[in-house]
Each structure stands twice: as C-alpha cells, then as structure tokens.
N, C-alpha and C positions, 0 to 999 in steps of 0.2 A: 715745709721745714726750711727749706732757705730761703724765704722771705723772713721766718723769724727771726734765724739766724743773724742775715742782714742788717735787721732792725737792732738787734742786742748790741751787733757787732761795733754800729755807729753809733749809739748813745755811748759805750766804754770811752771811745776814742773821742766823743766829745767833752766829756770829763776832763780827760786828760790835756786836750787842749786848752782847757779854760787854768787846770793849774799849771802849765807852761807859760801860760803869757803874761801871769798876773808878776812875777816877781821883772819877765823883761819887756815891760811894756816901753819902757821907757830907755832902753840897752839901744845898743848897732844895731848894725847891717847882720850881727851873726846871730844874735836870737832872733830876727824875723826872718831869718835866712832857714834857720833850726823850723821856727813854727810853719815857714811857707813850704818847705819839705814836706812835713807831716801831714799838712792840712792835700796835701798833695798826693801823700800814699792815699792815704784815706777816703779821699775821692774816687782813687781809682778802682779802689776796693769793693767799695758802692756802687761805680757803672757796673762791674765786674757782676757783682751780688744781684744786681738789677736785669744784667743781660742773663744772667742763668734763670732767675723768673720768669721773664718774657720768655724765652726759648724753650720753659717748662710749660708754659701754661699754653705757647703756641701748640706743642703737641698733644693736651690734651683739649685742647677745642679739634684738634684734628680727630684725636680716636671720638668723641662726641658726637664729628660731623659725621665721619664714617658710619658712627653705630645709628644714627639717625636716618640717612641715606638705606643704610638695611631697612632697616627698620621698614621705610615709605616703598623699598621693591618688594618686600612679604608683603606689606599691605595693600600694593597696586591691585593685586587682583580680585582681593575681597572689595575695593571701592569700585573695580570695573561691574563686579556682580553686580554688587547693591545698586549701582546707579541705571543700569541694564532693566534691573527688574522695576524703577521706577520707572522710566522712560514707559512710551506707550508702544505696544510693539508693531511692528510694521508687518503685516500680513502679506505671506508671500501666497497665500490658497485662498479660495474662493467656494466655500462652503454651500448647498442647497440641499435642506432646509441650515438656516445660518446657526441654529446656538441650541435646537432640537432636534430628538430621535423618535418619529413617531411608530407606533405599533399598536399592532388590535389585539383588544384586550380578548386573549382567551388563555381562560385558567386550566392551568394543568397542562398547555400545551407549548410547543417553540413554536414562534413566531420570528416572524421576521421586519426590519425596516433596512430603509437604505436611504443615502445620503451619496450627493454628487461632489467629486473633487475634484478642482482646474486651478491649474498652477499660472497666478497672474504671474509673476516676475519675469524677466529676461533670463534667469540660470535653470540650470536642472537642481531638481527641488527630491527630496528623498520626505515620505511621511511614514508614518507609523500610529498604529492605534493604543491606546491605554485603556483600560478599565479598572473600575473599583472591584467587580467579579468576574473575574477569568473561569472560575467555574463554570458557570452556568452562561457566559457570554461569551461568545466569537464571531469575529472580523472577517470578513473573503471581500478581498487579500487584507489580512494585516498588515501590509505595508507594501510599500512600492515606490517607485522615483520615477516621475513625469516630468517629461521636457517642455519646455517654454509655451504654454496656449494647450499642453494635454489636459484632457477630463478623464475622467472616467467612476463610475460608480459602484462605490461597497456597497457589501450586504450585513448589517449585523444580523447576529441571531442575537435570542434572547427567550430565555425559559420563562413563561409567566407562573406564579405564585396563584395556590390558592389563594382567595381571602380568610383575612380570620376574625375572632370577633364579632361575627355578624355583618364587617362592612361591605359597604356597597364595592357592588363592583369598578364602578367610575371612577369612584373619592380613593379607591387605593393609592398611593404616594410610592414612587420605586425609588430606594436610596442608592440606587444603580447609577452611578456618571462615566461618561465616557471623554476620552481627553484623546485630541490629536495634536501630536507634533509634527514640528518642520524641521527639517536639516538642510542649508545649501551646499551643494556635490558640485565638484569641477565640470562633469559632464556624463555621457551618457557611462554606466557600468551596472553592473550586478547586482541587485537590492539583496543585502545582509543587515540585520537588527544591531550588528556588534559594530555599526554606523555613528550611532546613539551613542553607544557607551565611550569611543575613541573621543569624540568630539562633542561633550557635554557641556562646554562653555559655551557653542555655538547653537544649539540644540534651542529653538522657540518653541512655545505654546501657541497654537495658534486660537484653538477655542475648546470650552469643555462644555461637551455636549450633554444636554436634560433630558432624561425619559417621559415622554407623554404617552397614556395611554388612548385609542380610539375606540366607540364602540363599533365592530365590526359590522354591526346590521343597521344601522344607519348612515347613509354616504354622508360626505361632509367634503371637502376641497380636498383637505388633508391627504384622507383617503384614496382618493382620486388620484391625486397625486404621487403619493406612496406604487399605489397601484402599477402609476405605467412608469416610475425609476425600475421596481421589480420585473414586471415583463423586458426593458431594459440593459435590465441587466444580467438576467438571466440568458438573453440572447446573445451578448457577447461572452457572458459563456461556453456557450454551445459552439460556436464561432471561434473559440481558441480549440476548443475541445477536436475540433474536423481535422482529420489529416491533409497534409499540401497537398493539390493538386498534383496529378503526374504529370512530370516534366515531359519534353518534346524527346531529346536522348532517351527515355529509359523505355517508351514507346515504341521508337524505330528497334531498339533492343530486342523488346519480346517481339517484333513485327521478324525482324533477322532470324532470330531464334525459327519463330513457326515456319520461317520459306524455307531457315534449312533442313527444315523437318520434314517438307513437305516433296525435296527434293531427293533428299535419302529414300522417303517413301516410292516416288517416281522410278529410281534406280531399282530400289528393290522388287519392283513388280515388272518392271521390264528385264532382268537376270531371270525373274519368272516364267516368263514370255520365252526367253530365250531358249531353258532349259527342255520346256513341254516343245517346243518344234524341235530340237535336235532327239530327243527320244522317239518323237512321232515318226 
C-alpha cells in the first residue's frame, strides 16, 4: 500500500506542476522560484515514500529469512536421517557366520544355532538382538556391550515348524529374520535395552541375519561348525555359572573358627581332668 500510494501521490503533483509552468514559463525569478520549491517538496515526498518501502520490504525479506532458517533447522535432522541411511554403514562387529543363522532341521522340535560377535572398533559397542518372532525365538544373551577386540558367542533358539502340504523337509523356506544392532557407549557400564530407545539416531544395523535349515544326519562344514560354536558356548556358560573361588581371608576365617573350637574343646576336657582327681 505505500508503494501505491507513492505512486498516485507523484503523478497528482506532476499534473500540477505542468499546469504551474505553462502560464510562467516565461515570468522571473518568482515563478521559477514558486515551481523550484514545489518540484522540491515533492521530491522529498518521494525519497520519503521510497525509504518507508525499502524499510518495509527490508523487514519482510527478514521475517522470510527467519521463517526459512526454521524452516532448514526442522529439517536438519530428517536430511541428517536420509542421508545416514544412504551412506554405507560402517560396521562396528564382526559377525561369524556373516549374514546367516544356520540350524538342523527337526520338526516339532527347538533347536538351536549360534553366531560369534567381536567388536572390531576402538569404543565399547553395546548390541542387541531383533526378531520378526519373539514367540517362538530367543537370544542368550539378547544383548550386551563388548569392549574393544571382545568376542563372544549367542545362542538362538528357535522352534521348528511342522511341514505342510506335503513339502519336503529341506525346501521349507523360514520367513523368520533376525536383525542385530549396534549402539556406541562412552565405556564400560551396565547393559539396559532402554539404550536403544534413548539414543535412536545413533542406533546402526549392522546385518540381518537369514534362516537356513541343515539336514541334521548328514554332516556338511556347516554343521561342524555350528557344532563346536555350541559346545562353545555352552562352556562358557557353565563358567559364568561356577561360584568364585574361595578367597585366602575367608579361609584363614573358618581355619580361626575351628582352632578356636578346638581349643575350647581342649579346656573343656582338661576342667574334666581336673574335676575326676579332686573327687578321687
């Protein structure tokens, strides 16, 4: 509006300067004196009219910059996603077997496989398991956090399916996937899942693992292999499972304990002694 303003403002005043000059074009010093006044407001009128423009339209390229500036900090983080999940991701574990879960096929029964995890990176690494069936699948451990160059090896389980249909045992297809993540952790603490959901921007995929089945009566590498991660892994099981050794202190303890037991005993049978001679 005051740009059109402006604009009406100075065509009026041009009008009227054209019918000022015509009858003094030809007069003194006081009609061009008269027209060089006018032509003089009028001007000033127009910088006047011009700087309120400028000054209006600086401030609204400014509210424009501002709301644009929002605009790109909302949308930092959905561009940091998107461009994250294009990128390739840098694996921080060291998976064995690398992008499979093998297990023998027997129907109607659990079964078991297991899969080695070693944390290549330099930080402490926190992982966790996922599945498409929580039902019928579980992880030992589900999760854990390994320091720089730890291994160590899960067990899935896993319920096998009858077949149906008629098909083969072999050709059955498991729509069963398993997925592991990575999280990096400041250093060593206490493995919680509620890791995951704090720090979801920072959360990788590292690989999602495919069911294969083996047949159990015939060896194959697989199998073999499968085989001695289980023995494995089942022994350091057992190896968490042992109580600590008894310390050296709790030793000399019961050791204390029995001498003075054994010295009460001594006293007591010589007050014995004592009594049968003074009656004798």
């Amino acid at each position: 509006m005051a740009v059109a303003n402006g604009k009406l403002g100075g065509t009026a005043e041009g009008k009227g300067w054209g019918l000022c000059r015509l009858p003094f074009w030809g007069g003194g010093s006081g009609g061009g004196g008269g027209g060089g006044s006018s032509s003089t407001n009028s001007s000033a009128s127009l910088t006047q009219h011009s700087h309120r423009s400028s000054s209006r339209s600086q401030v609204g390229q400014a509210e424009a910059a501002g709301t644009d500036t929002g605009r790109q900090h909302s949308g930092g983080s959905t561009v940091k996603l998107v461009a994250r999940s294009l990128l390739p991701t840098r694996r921080r574990l060291r998976l064995d077997p690398p992008t499979k879960l093998y297990f023998p096929y027997e129907p109607g029964k659990q079964v078991r496989s297991a899969v080695r995890i070693k944390n290549t990176s330099k930080s402490h690494i926190a992982f966790k398991f996922q599945t498409t069936a929580p039902k019928s699948c579980f992880m030992r451990p589900p999760g854990g956090i390994l320091s720089p160059g730890e291994s160590i090896i899960a067990t899935v389980f896993k319920f096998v399916e009858q077949p149906e249909n008629n098909e083969k045992p072999m050709d059955q297809k498991s729509k069963v996937k398993f997925k592991i993540v990575s999280l990096k952790v400041k250093g060593p603490m206490e493995y919680v899942p509620e890791l995951f959901d704090e720090q979801k921007d920072e959360v990788a995929v590292e690989q999602i693992l495919r069911v294969v089945f083996l047949d159990a009566e015939h060896p194959c590498p697989q199998m073999e292999k499968l085989k001695r991660q289980l023995a494995e892994a089942d022994a350091a099981l057992e190896a968490r499972k042992k109580p600590p050794e008894d310390a050296g202190p709790k030793i000399i303890g019961e050791g204390l304990v029995i001498d003075e037991w054994k010295e009460r005993r001594e006293r007591y049978l010589a007050r014995q002694q004592v009594r049968g001679v003074d009656s004798v």
